[in-house]
C-alpha distance (Angstrom), angle and dihedral (degrees) to the residues before:
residue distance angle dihedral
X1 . . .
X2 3.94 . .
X3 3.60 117.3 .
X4 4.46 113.9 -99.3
X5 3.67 96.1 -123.9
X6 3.60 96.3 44.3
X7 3.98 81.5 55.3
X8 3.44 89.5 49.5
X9 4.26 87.1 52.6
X10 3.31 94.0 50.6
X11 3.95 94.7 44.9
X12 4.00 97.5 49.0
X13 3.62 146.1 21.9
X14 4.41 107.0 -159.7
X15 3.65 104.3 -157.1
X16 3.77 141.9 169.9
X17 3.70 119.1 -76.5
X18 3.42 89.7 -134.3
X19 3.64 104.1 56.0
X20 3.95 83.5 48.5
X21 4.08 85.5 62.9
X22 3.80 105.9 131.1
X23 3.80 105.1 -3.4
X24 3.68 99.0 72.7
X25 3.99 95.9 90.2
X26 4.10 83.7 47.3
X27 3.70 94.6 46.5
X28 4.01 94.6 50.1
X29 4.15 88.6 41.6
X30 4.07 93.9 51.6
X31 4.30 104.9 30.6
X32 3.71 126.1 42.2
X33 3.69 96.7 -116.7
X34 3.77 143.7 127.0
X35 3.60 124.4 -130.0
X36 3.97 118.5 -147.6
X37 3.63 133.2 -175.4
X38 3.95 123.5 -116.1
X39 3.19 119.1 -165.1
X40 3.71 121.9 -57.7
X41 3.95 100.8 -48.1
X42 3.73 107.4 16.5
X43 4.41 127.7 59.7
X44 3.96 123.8 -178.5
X45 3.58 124.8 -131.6
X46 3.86 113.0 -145.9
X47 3.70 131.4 -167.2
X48 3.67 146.7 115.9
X49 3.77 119.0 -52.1
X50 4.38 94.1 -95.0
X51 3.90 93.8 43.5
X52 3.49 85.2 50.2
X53 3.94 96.0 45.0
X54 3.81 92.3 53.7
X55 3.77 99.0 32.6
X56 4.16 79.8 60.1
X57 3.66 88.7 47.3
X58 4.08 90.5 41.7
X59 4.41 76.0 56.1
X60 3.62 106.1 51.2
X61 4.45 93.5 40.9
X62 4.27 78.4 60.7
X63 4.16 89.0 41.8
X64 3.63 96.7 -110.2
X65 4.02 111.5 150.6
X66 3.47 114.2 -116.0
X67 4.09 120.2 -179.7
């Protein structure tokens, strides 16, 4: 049985607001995902483990961090 957190991994990415700056609209359009807001600074993208794969990839081609 997989481990929860790596669940969690595979289900997520939590990234800076910021860096999210003008690619939200583009990321909801293109990836079956929802987009939440954390706190002040940080939101966390959910979705199943291949939206979340290439809405990752989708990221880094624009320079957005991902880890």
């Amino acid at each position: 049985m997989p481990d929860s957190a790596q669940l969690r991994d595979s289900t997520q990415i939590v990234i800076a607001r910021d860096a999210l700056s003008g690619l939200e609209s583009q990321l909801d359009d293109e990836f079956t995902v929802s987009i939440f807001d954390e706190a002040d600074d940080y939101c966390r993208i959910i979705g199943s483990p291949i939206e979340i794969k290439a809405a990752s990839d989708f990221l880094v081609r624009r320079g957005v961090s991902v880890s």
